[in-house]
Structures are given as C-alpha cells and as structure tokens.
N, CA, C and O atoms as a GROMACS GRO file, in nm:
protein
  272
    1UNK      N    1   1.300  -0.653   3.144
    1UNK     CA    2   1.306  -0.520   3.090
    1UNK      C    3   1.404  -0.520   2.972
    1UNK      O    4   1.511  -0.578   2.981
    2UNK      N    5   1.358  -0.439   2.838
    2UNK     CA    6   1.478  -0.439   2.745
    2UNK      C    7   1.538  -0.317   2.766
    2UNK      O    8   1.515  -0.202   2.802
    3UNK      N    9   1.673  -0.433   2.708
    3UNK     CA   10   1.848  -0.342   2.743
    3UNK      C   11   1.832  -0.180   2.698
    3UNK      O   12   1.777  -0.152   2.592
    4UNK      N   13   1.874  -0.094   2.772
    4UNK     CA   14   1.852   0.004   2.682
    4UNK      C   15   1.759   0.106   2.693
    4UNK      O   16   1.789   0.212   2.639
    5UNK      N   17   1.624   0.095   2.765
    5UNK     CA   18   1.529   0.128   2.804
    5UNK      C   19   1.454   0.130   2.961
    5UNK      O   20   1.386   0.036   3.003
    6UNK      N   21   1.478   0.244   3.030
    6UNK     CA   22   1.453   0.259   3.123
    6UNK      C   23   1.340   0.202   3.196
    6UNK      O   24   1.336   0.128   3.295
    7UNK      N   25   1.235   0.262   3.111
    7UNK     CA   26   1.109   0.223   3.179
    7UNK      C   27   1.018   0.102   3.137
    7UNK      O   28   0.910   0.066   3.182
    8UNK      N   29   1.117   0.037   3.007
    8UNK     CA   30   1.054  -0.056   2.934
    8UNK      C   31   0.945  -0.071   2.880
    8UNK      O   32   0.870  -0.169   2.880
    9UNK      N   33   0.934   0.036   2.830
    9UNK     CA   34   0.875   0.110   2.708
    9UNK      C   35   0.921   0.085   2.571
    9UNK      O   36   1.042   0.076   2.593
   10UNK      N   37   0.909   0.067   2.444
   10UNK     CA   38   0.901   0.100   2.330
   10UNK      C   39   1.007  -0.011   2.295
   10UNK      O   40   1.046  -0.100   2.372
   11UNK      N   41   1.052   0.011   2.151
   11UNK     CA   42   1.155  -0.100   2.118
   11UNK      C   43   1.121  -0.203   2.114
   11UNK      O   44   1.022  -0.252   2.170
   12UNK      N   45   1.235  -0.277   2.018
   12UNK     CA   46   1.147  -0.446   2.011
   12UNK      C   47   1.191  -0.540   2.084
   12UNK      O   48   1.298  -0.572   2.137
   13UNK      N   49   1.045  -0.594   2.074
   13UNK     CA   50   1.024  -0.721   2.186
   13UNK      C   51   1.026  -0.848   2.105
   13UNK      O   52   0.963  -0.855   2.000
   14UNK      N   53   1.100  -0.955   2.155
   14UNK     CA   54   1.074  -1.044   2.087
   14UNK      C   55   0.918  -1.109   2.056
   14UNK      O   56   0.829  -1.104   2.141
   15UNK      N   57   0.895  -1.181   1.896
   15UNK     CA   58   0.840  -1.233   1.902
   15UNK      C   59   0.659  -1.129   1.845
   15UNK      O   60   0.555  -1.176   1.799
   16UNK      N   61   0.703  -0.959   1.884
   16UNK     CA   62   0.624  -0.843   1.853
   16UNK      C   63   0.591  -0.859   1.678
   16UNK      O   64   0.692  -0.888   1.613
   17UNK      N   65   0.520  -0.850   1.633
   17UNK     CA   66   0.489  -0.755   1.504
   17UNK      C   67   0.383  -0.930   1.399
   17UNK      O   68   0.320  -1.031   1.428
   18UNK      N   69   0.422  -0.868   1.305
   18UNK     CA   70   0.351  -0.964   1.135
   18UNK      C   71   0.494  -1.043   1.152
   18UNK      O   72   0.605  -0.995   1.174
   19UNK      N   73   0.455  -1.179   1.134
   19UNK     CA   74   0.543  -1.271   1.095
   19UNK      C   75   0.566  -1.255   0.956
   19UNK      O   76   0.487  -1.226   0.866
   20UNK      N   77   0.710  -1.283   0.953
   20UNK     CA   78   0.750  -1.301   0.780
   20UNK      C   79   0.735  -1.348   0.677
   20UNK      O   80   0.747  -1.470   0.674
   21UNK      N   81   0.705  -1.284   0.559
   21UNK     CA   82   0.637  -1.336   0.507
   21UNK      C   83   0.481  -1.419   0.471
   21UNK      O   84   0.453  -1.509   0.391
   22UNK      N   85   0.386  -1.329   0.589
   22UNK     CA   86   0.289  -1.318   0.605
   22UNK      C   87   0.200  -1.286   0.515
   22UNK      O   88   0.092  -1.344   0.502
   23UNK      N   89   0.255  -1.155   0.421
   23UNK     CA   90   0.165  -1.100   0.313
   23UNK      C   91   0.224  -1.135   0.186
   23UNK      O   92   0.337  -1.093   0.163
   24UNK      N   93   0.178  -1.189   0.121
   24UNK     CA   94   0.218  -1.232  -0.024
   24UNK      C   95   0.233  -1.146  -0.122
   24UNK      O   96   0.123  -1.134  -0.176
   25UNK      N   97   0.356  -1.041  -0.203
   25UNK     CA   98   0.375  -0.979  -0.296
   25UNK      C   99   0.284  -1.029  -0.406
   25UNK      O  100   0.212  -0.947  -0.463
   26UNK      N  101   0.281  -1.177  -0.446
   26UNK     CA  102   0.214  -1.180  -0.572
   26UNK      C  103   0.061  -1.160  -0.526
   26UNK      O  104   0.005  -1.186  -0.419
   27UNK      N  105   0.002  -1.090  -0.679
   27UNK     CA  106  -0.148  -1.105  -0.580
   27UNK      C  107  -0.200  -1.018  -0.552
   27UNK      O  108  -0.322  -1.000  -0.555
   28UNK      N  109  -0.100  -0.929  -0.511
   28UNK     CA  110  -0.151  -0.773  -0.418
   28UNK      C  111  -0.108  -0.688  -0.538
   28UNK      O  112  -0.016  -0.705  -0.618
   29UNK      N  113  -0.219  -0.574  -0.526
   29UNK     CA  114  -0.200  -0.447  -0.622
   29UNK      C  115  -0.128  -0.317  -0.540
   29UNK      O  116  -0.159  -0.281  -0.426
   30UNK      N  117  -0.043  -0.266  -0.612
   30UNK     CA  118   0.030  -0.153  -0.582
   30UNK      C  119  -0.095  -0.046  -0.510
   30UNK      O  120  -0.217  -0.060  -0.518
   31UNK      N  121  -0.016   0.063  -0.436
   31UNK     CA  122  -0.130   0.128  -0.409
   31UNK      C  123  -0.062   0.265  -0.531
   31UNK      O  124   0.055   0.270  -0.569
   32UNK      N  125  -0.144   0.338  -0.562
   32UNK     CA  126  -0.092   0.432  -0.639
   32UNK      C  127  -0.181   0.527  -0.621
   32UNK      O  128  -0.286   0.505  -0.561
   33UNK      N  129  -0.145   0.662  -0.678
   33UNK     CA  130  -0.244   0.783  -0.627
   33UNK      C  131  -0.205   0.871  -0.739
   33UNK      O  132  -0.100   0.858  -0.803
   34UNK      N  133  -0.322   0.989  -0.765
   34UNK     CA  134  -0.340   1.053  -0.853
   34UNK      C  135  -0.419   1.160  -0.791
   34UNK      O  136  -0.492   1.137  -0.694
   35UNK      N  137  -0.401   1.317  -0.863
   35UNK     CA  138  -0.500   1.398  -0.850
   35UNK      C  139  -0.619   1.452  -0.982
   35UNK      O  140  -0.601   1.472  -1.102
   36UNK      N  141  -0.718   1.459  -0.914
   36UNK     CA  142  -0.813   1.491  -1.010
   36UNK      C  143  -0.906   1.562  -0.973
   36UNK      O  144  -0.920   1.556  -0.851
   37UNK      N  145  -1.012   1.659  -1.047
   37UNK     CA  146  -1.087   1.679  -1.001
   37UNK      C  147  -1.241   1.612  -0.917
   37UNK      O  148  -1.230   1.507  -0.854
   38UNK      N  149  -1.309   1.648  -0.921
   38UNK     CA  150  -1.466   1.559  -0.852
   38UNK      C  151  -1.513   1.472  -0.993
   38UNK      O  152  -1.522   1.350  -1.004
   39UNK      N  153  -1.531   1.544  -1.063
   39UNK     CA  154  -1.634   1.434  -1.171
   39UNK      C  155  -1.503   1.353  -1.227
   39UNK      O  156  -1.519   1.232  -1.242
   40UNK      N  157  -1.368   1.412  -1.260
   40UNK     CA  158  -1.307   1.307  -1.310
   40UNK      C  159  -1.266   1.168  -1.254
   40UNK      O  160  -1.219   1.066  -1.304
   41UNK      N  161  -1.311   1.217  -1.101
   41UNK     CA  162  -1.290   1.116  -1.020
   41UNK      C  163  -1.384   1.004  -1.036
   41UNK      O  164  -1.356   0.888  -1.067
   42UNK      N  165  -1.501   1.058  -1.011
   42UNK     CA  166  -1.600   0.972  -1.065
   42UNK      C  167  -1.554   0.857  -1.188
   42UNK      O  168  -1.529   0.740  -1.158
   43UNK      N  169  -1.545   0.914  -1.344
   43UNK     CA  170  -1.528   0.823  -1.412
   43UNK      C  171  -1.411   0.765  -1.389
   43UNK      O  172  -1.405   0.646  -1.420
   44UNK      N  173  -1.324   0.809  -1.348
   44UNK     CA  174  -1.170   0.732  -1.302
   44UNK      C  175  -1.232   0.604  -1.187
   44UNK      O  176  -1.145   0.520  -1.162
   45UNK      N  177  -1.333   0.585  -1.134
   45UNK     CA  178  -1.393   0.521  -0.979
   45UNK      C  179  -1.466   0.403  -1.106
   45UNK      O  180  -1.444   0.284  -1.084
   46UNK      N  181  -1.528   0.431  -1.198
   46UNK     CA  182  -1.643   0.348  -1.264
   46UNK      C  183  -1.504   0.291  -1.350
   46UNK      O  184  -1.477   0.177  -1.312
   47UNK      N  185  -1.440   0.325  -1.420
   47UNK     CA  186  -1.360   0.264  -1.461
   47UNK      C  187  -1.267   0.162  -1.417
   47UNK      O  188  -1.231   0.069  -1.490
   48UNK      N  189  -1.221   0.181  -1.281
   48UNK     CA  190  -1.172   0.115  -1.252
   48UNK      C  191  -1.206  -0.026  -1.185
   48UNK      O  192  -1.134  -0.126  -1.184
   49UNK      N  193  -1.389  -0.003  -1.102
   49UNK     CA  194  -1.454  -0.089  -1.090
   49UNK      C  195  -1.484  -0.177  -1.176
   49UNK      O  196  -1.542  -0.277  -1.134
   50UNK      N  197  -1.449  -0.166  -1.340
   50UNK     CA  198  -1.485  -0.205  -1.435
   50UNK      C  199  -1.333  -0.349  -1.469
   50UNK      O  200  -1.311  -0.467  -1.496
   51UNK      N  201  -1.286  -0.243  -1.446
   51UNK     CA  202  -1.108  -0.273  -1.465
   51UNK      C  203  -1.091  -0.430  -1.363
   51UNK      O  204  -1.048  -0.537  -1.406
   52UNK      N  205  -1.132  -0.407  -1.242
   52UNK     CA  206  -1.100  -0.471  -1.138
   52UNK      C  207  -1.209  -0.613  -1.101
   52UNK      O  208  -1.177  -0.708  -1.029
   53UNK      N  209  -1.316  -0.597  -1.158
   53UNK     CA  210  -1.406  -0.698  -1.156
   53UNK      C  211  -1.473  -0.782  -1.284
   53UNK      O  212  -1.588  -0.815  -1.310
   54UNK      N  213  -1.313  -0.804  -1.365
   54UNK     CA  214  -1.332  -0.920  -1.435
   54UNK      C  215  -1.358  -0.824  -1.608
   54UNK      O  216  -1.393  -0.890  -1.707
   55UNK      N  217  -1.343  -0.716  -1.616
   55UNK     CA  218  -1.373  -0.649  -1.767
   55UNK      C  219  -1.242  -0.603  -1.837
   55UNK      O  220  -1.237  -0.535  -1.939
   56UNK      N  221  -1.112  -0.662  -1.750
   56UNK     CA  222  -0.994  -0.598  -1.808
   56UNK      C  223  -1.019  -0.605  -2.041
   56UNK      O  224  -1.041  -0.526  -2.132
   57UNK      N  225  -0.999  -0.726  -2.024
   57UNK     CA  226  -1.000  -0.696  -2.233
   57UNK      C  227  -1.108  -0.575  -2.241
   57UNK      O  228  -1.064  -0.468  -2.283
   58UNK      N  229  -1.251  -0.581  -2.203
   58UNK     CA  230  -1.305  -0.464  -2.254
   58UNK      C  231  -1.237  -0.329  -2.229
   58UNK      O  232  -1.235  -0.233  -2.306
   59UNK      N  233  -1.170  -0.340  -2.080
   59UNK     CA  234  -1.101  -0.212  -2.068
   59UNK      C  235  -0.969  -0.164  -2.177
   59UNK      O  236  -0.945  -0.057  -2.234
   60UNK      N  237  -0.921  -0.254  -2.177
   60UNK     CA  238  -0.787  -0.268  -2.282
   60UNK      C  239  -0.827  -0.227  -2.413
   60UNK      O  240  -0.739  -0.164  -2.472
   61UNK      N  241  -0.945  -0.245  -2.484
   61UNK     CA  242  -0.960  -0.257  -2.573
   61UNK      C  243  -1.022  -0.136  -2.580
   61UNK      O  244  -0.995  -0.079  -2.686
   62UNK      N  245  -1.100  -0.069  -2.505
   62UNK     CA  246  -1.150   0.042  -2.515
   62UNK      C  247  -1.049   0.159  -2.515
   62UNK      O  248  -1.070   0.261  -2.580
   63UNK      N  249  -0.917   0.136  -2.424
   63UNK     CA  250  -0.825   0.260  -2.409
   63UNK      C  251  -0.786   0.257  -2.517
   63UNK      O  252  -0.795   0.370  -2.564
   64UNK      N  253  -0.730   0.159  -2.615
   64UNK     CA  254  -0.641   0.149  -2.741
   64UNK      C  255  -0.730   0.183  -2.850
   64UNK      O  256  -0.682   0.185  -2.963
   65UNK      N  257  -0.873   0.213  -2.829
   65UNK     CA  258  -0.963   0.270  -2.947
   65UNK      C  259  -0.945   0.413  -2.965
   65UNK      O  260  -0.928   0.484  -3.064
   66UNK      N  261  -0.955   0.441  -2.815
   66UNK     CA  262  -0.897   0.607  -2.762
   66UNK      C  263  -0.790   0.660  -2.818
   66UNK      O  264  -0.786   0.765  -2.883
   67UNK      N  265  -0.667   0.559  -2.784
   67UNK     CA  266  -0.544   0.604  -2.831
   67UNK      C  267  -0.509   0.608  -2.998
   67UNK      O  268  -0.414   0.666  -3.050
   68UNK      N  269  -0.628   0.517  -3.077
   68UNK     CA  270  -0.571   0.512  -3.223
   68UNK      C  271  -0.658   0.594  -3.330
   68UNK      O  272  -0.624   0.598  -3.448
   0.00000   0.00000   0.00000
C-alpha cells in the first residue's frame, strides 16, 4: 500500500506512466488554436493540408504575394 493513502488508491506508483523521454520534441508540431468562422475555417483546413503535405515553398510564396 502507498505511504500516505488509506485505501491505496491514487498517487504514484512506481514504475506508472510514459517513460522519459518517450516523445521526441523535435519533429512534433505545436498544437495551436484559433477562432474563426465556418467557411474561414474551411480555407484555413485546405491550406493547411496544403502547408503540411509537402507544398510549404508554394505556401510561402503565395502568402508573401499577399503581403507585397
């Protein structure tokens, strides 16, 4: 039974959980969040599918046409 805990319930147990260093920082994308409406969501969804499966320069290159 752990110290501390009556019914030996809850609290950590050895040996419990994700080993360290299990998930690799590099690699992994932030999660981030935004509000928008329905359709902007949409093109925000196609864009980013775009973004994420290998079209980054076209994406890059398209925002900086926008911006100039």
């Amino acid at each position: 039974m752990t110290e501390g805990f009556k019914s030996g319930r809850g609290g950590y147990r050895e040996g419990s959980g994700r080993p360290l260093g299990s998930v690799k920082a590099e690699g992994v994308r932030k999660q981030r969040q935004m509000r928008a409406y329905d359709d902007e969501w949409e093109l925000i969804n196609q864009f980013a599918r775009l973004l994420k499966h290998g079209h980054k320069e076209e994406c890059e290159a398209f925002v900086k046409s926008l911006l100039d």
